[in-house]
N, C-alpha and C positions, 0 to 999 in steps of 0.2 A: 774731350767730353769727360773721361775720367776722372782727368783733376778738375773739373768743374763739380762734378759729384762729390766728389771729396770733401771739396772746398764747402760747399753744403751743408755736408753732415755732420762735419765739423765748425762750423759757422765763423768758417775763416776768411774774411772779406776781401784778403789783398788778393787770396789766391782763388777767390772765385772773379774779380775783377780782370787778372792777367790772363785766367781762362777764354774769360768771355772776349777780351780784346782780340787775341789771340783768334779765338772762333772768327770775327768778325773781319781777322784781317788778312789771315792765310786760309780758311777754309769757307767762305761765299760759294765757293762750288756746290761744298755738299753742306751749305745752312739749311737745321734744319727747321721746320714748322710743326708745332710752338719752336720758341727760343730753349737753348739748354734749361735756364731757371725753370719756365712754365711746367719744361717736359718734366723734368726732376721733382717737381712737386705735386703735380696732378695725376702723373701716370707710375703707380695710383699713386692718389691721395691719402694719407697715414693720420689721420686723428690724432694717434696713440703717440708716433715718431714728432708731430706738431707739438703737443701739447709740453714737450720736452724740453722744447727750444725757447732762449731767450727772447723776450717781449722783443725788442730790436731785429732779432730777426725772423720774429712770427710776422712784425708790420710787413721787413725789407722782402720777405717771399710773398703775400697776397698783394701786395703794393704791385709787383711784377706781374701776378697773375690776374687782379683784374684789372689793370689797365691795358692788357695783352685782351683781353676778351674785348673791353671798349673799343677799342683799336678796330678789331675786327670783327667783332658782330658777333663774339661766341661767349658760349657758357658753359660753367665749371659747379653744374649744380651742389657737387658734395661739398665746393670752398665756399658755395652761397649758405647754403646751411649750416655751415661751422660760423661763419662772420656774422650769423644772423641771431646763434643760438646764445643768449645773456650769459647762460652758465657756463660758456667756455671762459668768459671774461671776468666772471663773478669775482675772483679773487687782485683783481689788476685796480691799480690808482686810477684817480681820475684825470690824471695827468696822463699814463699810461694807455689809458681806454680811447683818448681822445682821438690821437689819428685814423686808428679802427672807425670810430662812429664816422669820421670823416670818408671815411672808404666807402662805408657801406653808403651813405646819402648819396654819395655821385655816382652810386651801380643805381639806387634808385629812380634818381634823375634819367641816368640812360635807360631806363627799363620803363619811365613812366609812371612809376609806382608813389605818386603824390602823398597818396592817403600814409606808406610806411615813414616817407621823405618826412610828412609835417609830425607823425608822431613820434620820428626821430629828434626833430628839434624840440618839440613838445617837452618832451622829459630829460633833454638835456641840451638847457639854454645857452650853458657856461662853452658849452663844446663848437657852437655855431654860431656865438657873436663876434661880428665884424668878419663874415665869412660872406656874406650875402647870401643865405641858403634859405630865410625865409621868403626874402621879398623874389627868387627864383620859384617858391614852390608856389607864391600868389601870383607871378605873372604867369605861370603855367597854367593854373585853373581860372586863368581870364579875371584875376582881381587885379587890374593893372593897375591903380590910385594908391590902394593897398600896399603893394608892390613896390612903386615908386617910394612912399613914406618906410619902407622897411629897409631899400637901399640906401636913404639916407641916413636911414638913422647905423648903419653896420659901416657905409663911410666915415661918419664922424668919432666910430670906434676908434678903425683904421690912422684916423689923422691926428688921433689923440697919443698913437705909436710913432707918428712920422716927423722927421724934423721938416721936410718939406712942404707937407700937405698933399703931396701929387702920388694920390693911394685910386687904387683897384684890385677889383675881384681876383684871385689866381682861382685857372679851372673853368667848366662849363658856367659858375655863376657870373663869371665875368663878362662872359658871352651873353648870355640872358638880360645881362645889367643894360647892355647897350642895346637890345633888341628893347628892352622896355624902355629906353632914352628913346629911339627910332619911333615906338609909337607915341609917347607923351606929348615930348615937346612939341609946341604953340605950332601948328603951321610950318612947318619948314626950318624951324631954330636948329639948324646941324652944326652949330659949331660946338656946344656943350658935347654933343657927340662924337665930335671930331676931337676934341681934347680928353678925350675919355678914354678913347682907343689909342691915342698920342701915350696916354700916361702905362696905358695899360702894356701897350710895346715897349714902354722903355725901361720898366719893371721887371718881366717875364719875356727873356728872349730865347728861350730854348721848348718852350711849354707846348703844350698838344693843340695847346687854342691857337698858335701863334697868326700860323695861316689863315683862319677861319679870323681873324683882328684885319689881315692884311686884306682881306674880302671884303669884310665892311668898312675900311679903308678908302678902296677903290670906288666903291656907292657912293662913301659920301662926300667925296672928292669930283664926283659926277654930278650930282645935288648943288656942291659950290662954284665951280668954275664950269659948271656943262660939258666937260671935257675929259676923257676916262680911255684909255686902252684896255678892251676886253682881255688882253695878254697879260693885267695883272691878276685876272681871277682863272688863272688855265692852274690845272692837277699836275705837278710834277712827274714825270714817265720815272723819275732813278730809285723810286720803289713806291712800295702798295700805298694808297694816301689811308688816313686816317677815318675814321665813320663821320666826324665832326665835319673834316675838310669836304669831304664828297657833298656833305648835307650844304654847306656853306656857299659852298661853288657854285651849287646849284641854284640856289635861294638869290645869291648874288649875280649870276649869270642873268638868270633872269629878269628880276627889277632892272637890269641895263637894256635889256636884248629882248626880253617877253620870246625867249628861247635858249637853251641851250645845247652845245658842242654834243654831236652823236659820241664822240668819248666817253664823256662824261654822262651823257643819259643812259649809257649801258652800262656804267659804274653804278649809277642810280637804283637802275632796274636789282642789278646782282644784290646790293647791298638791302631793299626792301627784301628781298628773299629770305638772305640771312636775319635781319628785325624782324622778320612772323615769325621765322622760325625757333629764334631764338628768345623769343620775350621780349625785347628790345623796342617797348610800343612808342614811346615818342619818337627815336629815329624812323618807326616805321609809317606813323604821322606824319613825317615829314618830307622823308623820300615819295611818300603815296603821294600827297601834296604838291610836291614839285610834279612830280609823270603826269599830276592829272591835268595841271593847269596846262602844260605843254603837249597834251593830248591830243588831236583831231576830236577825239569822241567826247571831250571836255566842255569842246565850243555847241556841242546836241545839246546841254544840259537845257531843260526849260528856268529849272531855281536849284539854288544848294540854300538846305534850312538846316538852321541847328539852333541850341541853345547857348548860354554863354559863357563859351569856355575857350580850350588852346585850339581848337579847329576855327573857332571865329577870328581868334588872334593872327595865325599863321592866314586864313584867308585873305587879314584887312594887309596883313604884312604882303600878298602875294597880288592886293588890288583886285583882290574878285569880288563882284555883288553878293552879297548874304542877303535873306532875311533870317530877323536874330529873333528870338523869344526868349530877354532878360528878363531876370527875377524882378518882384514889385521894390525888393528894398534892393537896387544895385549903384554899381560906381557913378560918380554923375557925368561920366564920358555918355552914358547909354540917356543922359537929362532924363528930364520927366512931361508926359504930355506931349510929346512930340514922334513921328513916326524916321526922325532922320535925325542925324549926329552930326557933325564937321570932325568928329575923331573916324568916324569910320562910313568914309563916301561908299554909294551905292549899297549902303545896306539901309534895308527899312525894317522899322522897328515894330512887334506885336507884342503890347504887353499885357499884365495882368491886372483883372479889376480890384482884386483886393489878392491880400496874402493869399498863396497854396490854391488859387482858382484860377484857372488856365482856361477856361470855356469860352470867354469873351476872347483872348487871344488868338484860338484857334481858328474860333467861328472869321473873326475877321481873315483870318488867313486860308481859309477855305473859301472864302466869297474873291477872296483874290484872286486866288488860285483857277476859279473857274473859270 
C-alpha cells in the first residue's frame, strides 16, 4: 500500500501498476474496500493536492473512482462536485476536457439525471458525437423514434472512422442502443439486434457492459431458435457482479422465466437499497421494477398509469399492461386516434384534446376506472 501511495503522488504509472498487481495477487486476504486508488484519493479528498496533478492523471484517478462507485452503488459527493464544477476545468483544451465531460454523462446516466445529461451534450456537441449519448438520453425520456434517428445518425459518425463498418456504442449507451433496437424493430425483427450485440462483443471484450451483451444475447437467441439455457444469464459467485449485470440478469431472467433465481433477487433487493440511497435513480427504476413485477403483491395491482416516459418503457420492456397518457404532439408508436398501439400490447391509450389539456384524458380515465 505504500508504494501504491507513492506511486500516486508522484504520478508514476509503472509503479503504481506493479503496486496494485501485487495487492491483487499476494494480498486477496486482506483487499481492501474501496481499492488502494479509490482509497488514496477520496479518503480524503484534496482539491488543493488534485488540482496539481497532470490532466492525465486527474482523468486516470476519477476514471477509477467513479466507475468504482458505478460498480457498486456509491457516492463520492466531494469528486461529484469537483467534476461537476466548470472552473476547475476552465483552463483545459477542448481536447483535454473531453474525457471529463465523458465521465460526468455516464455518472449522470447512472444517477438518472437526464435533464444535466442533455445539457451536457447540449453545449458540447463536438465531445458526444458518435458516442450515442443523445439518442440514450431520448430513449430514456421515452422519445424512442427520436432516439432511434440519433443512434443512427452517431453510427454513421462511427463508420465514417471504421475500415469495416462493424461499429457500436462503448459503455452504458451501447446497452441502451440495443434495448432501443429491442423495442423498435417491426414485430419480432431480432436479427438486426442479434448483429448488433455480435458487433458490440467483438469490439469490447473486457468492458463492464460485457455481461449485461452476453444477457441480451441469450433473449435473443431464445426469440430465434426457441431454445435458451437459463445458465447463460446466472451472476458469477468469484466476485461482487457489477450494478449493470445485477440490473441485466434480472431483466433477462425474467423475459425468459417471468421469475427470477432467489440469488439474484436478493442481489436485487440490496442493490435498490444502495440506488435510494445513493441517488442512483435509474438503477433504482429498474431494480424497483424488476421486484415488482416478480412480486406476489404485483399480481393485486388493479392498473399501473403513467405518463410517457422510461417507466412506460421498462414496463412495455417487462410485458406489463399500462395505461399510458402521451402528450398531444408525441412519437407515432403512441399513432393517433386510437386507444391501442402494436409497439406496446396491453397498454391503452388516454390522450389529449388539444395541446396542455388533459381533462378529456383524465375524465375518460376515470369512467374507466370506475
Amino acid at each position: 500500500m505504500r508504494e501504491l501511495r507513492i506511486g500516486i503522488y508522484t504520478q508514476k504509472f509503472d509503479l503504481i501498476d506493479e503496486a496494485t498487481d501485487f495487492l491483487a495477487q499476494q494480498c486477496r486476504e486482506i483487499e481492501t474496500s474501496p481499492p488502494p486508488t479509490v482509497l488514496v484519493t477520496t479518503h480524503p479528498f484534496s482539491p488543493e493536492w488534485f488540482r496539481s496533478l497532470p490532466v492525465s492523471f486527474q482523468f486516470y484517478l476519477l476514471d477509477n473512482v467513479l466507475h468504482y462507485g458505478q460498480e457498486n452503488i456509491l457516492t463520492f459527493p466531494q469528486i461529484l462536485d469537483f467534476i461537476k464544477d466548470k472552473k476547475e476545468f476552465s483552463s483545459y483544451s477542448s481536447d483535454e476536457l473531453l474525457p471529463f465531460q465523458r465521465l460526468l454523462f455516464n455518472q449522470f446516466l447512472y444517477q438518472g439525471d437526464l435533464t444535466q445529461a442533455g445539457e451536457l451534450i447540449k453545449h458540447n456537441p463536438d465531445a458526444f458525437s458518435g458516442t450515442g449519448a443523445t439518442g440514450s438520453v431520448l430513449f430514456l425520456n421515452g422519445e424512442l423514434e427520436n432516439a432511434i434517428e440519433a443512434y443512427e445518425k452517431d453510427i454513421e459518425v462511427l463508420k465514417s472512422y471504421s475500415d469495416n463498418g462493424n461499429v457500436a456504442f462503448f459503455g452504458p449507451s451501447g446497452i441502451f442502443h440495443v434495448l432501443a433496437l429491442l423495442q423498435f424493430e417491426d414485430n419480432k425483427n431480432y436479427n438486426r439486434v442479434a448483429d448488433q450485440i455480435s458487433i458490440a462483443l467483438t469490439n469490447f471484450t473486457s468492458g463492464i457492459e460485457v455481461e449485461a451483451y452476453h444477457f441480451l444475447a441469450a433473449v435473443i437467441n431464445n426469440q430465434l431458435n426457441s431454445t435458451v439455457s437459463l445458465d447463460l444469464i446466472n451472476i458469477k459467485r468469484d466476485r461482487k457482479p457489477h450494478s449493470l449485470t445485477i440490473l441485466f440478469a434480472g431483466l433477462c431472467q425474467y423475459w425468459l422465466n417471468s421469475s427470477i433465481e432467489p440469488e439474484l433477487e436478493q442481489l436485487t433487493k440490496d442493490a435498490l437499497v444502495l440506488a435510494k440511497a445513493n441517488d442512483y435513480k435509474l438503477l433504482a427504476l429498474g431494480y424497483a421494477e424488476i421486484l415488482e413485477k416478480i412480486s406476489h403483491d404485483a399480481n393485486e395491482l388493479d392498473d399501473y398509469i403513467g405518463v410517457s416516459n422510461t417507466n412506460m418503457h421498462l414496463s412495455a420492456l417487462l410485458g406489463r399492461p399500462c395505461k399510458v397518457l402521451p402528450p398531444l404532439s408525441s412519437e407515432f408508436r403512441w399513432m393517433t386516434q386510437v386507444t391501442e398501439s402494436p409497439w406496446f400490447p396491453g397498454f391503452t391509450i388516454y390522450r389529449q384534446s388539444s395541446d396542455g389539456q388533459w381533462q378529456s384524458a383524465l375524465s375518460a380515465l376515470e369512467e374507466q376506472l370506475a
